[in-house]
VMD Tcl script that draws the C-alpha trace (Angstrom):
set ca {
  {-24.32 64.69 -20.26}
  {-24.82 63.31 -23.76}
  {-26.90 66.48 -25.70}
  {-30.63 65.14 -26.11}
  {-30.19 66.76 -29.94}
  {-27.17 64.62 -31.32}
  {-29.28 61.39 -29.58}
  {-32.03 62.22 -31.34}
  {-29.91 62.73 -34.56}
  {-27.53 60.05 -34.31}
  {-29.05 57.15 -32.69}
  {-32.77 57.83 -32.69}
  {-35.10 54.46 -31.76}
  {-31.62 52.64 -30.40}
  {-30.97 55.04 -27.64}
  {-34.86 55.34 -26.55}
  {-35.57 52.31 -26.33}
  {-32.20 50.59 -24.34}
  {-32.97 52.90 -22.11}
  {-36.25 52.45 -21.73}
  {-36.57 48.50 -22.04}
  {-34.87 46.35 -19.11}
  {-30.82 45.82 -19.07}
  {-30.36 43.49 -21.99}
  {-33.53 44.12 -23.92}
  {-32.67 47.08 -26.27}
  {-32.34 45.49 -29.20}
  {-35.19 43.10 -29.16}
  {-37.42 46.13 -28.67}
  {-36.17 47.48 -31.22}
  {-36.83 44.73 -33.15}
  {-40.01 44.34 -32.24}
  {-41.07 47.61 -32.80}
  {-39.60 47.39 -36.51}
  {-41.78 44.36 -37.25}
  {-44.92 46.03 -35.66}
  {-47.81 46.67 -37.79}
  {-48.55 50.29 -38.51}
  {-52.03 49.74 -36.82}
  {-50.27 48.61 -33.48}
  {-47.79 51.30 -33.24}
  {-50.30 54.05 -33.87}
  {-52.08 52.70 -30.74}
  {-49.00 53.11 -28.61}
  {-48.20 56.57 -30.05}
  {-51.95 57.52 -29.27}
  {-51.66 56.11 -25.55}
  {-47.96 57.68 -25.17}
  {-49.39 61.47 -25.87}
  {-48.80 61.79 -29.99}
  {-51.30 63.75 -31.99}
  {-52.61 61.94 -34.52}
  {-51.00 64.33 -37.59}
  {-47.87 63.37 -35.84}
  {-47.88 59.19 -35.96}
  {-46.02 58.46 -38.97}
  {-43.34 60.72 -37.22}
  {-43.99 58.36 -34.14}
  {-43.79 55.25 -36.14}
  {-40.68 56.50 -38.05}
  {-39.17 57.20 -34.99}
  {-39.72 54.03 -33.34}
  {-38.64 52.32 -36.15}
  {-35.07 54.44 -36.86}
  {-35.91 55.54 -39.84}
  {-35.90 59.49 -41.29}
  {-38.42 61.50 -40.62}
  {-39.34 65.20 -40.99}
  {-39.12 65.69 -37.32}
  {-35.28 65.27 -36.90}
  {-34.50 66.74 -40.38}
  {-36.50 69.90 -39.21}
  {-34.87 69.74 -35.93}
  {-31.73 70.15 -37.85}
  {-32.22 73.40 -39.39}
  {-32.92 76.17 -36.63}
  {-30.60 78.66 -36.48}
  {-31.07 79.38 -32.80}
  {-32.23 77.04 -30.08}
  {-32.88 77.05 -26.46}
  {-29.29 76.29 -25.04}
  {-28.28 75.12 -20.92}
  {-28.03 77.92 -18.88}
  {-31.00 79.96 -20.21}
  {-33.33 82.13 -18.08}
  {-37.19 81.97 -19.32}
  {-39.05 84.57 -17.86}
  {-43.05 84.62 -18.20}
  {-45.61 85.84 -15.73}
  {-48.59 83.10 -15.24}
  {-52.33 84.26 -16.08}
  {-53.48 83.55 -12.57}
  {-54.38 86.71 -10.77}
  {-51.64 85.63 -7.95}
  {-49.47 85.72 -10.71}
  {-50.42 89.10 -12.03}
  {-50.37 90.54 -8.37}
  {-47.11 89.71 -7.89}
  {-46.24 90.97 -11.03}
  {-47.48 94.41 -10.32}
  {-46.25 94.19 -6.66}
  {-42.99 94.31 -7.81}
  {-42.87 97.35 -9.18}
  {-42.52 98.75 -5.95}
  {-38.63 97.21 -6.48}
  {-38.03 97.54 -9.44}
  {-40.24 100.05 -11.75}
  {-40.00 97.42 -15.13}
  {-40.98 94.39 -13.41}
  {-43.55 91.96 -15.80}
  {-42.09 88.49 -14.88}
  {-44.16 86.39 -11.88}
  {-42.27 83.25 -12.45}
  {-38.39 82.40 -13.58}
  {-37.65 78.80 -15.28}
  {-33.95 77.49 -16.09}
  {-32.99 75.18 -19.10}
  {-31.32 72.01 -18.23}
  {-30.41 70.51 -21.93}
  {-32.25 71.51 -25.16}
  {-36.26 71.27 -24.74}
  {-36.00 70.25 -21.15}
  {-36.41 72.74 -18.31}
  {-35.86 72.79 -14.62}
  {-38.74 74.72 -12.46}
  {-39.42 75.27 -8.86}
  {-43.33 75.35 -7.88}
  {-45.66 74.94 -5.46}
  {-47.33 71.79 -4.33}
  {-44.65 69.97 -7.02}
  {-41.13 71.21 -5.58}
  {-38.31 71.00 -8.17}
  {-39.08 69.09 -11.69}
  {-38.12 68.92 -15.11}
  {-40.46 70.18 -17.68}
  {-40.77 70.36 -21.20}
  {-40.56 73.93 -22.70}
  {-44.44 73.58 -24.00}
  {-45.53 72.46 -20.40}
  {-43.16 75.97 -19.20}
  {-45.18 78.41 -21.52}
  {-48.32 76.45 -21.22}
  {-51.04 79.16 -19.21}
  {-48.80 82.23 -19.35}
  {-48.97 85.32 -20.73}
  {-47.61 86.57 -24.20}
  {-44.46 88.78 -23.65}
  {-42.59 85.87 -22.01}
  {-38.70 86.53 -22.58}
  {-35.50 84.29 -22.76}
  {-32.28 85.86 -21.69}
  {-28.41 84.11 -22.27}
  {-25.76 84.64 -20.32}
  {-23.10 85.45 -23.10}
  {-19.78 84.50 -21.02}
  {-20.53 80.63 -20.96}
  {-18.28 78.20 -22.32}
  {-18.90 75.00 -23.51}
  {-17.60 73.41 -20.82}
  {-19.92 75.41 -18.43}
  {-23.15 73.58 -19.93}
  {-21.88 70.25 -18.31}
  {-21.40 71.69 -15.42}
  {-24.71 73.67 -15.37}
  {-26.76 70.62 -16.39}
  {-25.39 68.55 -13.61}
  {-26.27 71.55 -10.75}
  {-29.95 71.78 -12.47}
  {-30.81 67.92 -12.11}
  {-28.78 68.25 -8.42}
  {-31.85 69.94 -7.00}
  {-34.96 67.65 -8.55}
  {-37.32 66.87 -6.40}
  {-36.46 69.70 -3.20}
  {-39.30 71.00 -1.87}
  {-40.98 74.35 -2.74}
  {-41.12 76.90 -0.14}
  {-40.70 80.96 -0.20}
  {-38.72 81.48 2.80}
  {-37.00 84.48 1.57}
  {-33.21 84.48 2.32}
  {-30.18 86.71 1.10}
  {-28.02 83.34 0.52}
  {-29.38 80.05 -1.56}
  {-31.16 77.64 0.13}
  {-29.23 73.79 0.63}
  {-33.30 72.37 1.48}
  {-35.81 74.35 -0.30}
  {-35.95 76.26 -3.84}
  {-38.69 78.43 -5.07}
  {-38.41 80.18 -8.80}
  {-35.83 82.41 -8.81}
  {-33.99 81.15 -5.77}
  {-33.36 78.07 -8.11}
  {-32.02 79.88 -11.07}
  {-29.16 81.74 -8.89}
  {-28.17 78.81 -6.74}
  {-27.83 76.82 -10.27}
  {-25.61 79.44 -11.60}
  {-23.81 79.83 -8.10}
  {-23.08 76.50 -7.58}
  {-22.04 75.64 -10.48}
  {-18.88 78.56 -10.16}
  {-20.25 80.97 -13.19}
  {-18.66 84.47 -12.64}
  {-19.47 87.91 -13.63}
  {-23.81 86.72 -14.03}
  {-24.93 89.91 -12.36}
  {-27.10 88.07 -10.47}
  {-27.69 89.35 -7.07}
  {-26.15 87.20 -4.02}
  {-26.08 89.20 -0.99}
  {-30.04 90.05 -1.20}
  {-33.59 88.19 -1.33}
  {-33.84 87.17 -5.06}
  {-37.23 87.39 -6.82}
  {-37.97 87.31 -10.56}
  {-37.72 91.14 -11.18}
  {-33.78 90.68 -10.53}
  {-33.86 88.71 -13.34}
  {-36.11 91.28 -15.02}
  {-33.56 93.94 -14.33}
  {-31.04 91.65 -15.65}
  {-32.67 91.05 -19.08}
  {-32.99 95.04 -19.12}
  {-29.68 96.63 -18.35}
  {-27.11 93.98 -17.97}
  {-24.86 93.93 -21.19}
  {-23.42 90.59 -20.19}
  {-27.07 88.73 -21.35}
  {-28.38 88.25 -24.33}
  {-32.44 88.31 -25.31}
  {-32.60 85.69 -27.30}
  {-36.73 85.18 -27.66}
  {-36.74 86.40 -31.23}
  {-33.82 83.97 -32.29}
  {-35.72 80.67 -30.70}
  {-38.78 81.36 -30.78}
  {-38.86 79.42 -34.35}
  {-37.61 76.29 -31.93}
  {-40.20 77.10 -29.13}
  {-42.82 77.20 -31.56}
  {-41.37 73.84 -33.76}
  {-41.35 71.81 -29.79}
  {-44.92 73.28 -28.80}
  {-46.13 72.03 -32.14}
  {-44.43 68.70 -31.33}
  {-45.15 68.36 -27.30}
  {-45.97 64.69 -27.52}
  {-43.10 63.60 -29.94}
  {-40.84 65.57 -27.39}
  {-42.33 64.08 -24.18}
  {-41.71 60.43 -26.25}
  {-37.99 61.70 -26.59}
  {-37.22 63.02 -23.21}
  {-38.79 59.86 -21.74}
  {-35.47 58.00 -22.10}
  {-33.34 60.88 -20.19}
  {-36.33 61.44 -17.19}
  {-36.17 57.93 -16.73}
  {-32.78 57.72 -16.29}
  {-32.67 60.25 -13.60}
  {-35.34 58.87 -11.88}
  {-33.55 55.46 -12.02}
  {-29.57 57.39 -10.32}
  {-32.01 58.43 -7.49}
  {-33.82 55.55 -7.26}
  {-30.08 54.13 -6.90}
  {-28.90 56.90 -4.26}
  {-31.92 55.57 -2.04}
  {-30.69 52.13 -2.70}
  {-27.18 52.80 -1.81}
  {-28.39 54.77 1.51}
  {-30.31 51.77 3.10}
  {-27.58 49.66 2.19}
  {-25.56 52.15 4.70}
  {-28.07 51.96 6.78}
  {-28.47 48.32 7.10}
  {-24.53 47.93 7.90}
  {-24.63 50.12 10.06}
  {-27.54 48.39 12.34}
  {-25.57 45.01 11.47}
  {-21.76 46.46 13.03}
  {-23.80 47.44 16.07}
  {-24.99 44.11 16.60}
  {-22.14 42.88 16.08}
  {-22.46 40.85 12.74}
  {-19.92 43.09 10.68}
  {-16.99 43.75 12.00}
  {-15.27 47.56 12.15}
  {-12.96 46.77 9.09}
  {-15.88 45.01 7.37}
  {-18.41 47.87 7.51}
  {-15.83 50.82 6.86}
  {-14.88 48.68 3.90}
  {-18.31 48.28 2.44}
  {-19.09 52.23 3.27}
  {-16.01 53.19 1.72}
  {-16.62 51.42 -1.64}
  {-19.85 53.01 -1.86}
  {-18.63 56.46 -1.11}
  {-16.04 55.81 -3.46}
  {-18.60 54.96 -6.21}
  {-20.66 57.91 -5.87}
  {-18.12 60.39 -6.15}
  {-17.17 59.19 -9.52}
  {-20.99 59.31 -10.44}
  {-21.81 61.96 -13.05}
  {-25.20 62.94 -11.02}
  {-25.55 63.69 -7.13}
  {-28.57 65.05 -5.34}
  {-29.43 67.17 -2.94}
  {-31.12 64.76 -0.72}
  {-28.42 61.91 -1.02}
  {-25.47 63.47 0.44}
}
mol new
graphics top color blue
foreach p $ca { graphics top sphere $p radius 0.5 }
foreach p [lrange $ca 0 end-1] q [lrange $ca 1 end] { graphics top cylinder $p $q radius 0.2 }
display resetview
């Protein structure tokens, strides 16, 4: 998966907006949006989310120009990286009882809820009434309570971040349901259950995290506490959590492009399935013949396993 950071960097408005815009329409956008009166393009960074201190970023942006938003972004010395753990305990008294509840496991518990980063600023979460979705780090800490932490696992390589991402965007969309169970879930995710299966299925050894028992978010607690093979890195990005919090609609313009783009390889899974679906019904009735349909199946089959992104649902 191309890093969200070097886009940003590197190819600013181009990237955005080809994905964004329909096939063959990048570059006219772009144009378009270079010729645009300052007026116009304030009015479609106010209607996309971006604070009003923050428009000339927006029109710079837009317009693939520099900007103080990338140079800042440029100069953190720690960030939030794939693979991270963010542990924060909600401000809801559910929240706080469950807290305190499990301290009946484990003595240090303070965490209610456990959040994994996909990529940079965007995060994968499990919760109720939405099921699996990706949200910004802002929307993460939004209604929580101070003392949230961010733990790294320090034996990742670089190649594991790929792999990571992948498994996080894998489960988008499963429904949320506590149904505790010693082993991961293939149908369901809640919190915590999410961040082991993540690191589980995507082969990362030597975590600490617990696979043989019901997982809840004071394992991770206890991990962030006495395991030696994670880091607390909270100190080190909180400059960056605090730089994307201050910049939550510039970010949500950003990460636009790569939401989209998901939404558009499931959108493409469901396609794909119904196609199946129709030659199937059609070789029954006799309008496709055996080689024909296992020829048409097979050369979608053979397309999604070369895909980058798979999904739960569309297996």
């Amino acid at each position: 998966m191309e890093d969200l950071k070097h886009q940003i960097r590197m190819q600013a408005t181009a990237n955005v907006f080809q994905t964004m815009g329909t096939e063959g329409s990048g570059v006219k956008v772009i144009e378009q949006f270079k010729s645009m009166p300052d007026e116009l393009l304030d009015i479609l960074g106010t209607n996309a989310g971006i604070k009003k201190e923050h428009l000339p970023i927006y029109r710079k942006l837009t317009r693939g120009e520099e900007n103080d938003f990338t140079e800042k972004l440029q100069n953190f010395k720690d960030e939030l990286k794939t693979g991270d753990i963010i542990l924060v305990t909600g401000t809801s008294n559910s929240s706080k009882v469950l807290a305190k509840l499990q301290k009946t496991v484990y003595s240090k518990a303070r965490s209610s809820h456990v959040v994994i980063v996909l990529a940079d600023f965007i995060c994968i979460d499990a919760m109720p009434n939405i099921g699996v979705s990706l949200k910004l780090i802002p929307e993460v800490l939004n209604d929580v309570q101070e003392g949230w932490r961010i733990i790294r696992f320090k034996g990742l390589q670089e190649k594991d971040s790929e792999v990571l991402s992948k498994t996080c965007a894998y489960y988008i969309e499963q429904p949320y349901i506590i149904l505790p169970k010693k082993k991961p879930a293939k149908k369901f995710s809640y919190c915590s259950e999410l961040a082991r299966k993540v690191y589980l299925d995507s082969k990362i050894k030597n975590t600490g995290i617990p696979n043989n028992t019901i997982i809840k978010p004071c394992d991770f607690d206890k991990i962030a506490d006495q395991n030696s093979q994670w880091l607390d890195v909270t100190d080190s990005v909180k400059p960056y959590v605090e730089f994307c919090i201050e910049y939550e609609g510039v970010l949500k313009f950003i990460a636009k492009s790569f939401t989209q783009g998901i939404e558009l390889n499931r959108q493409r899974f469901s396609e794909r399935r119904k196609v199946k679906e129709n030659v199937s019904k059609m070789h029954k009735e006799g309008v496709i013949t055996d080689s024909g349909a296992a020829q048409i199946k097979n050369k979608i089959e053979l397309l999604e396993k070369s895909l980058n992104y798979k999904f739960w649902d569309y297996q």
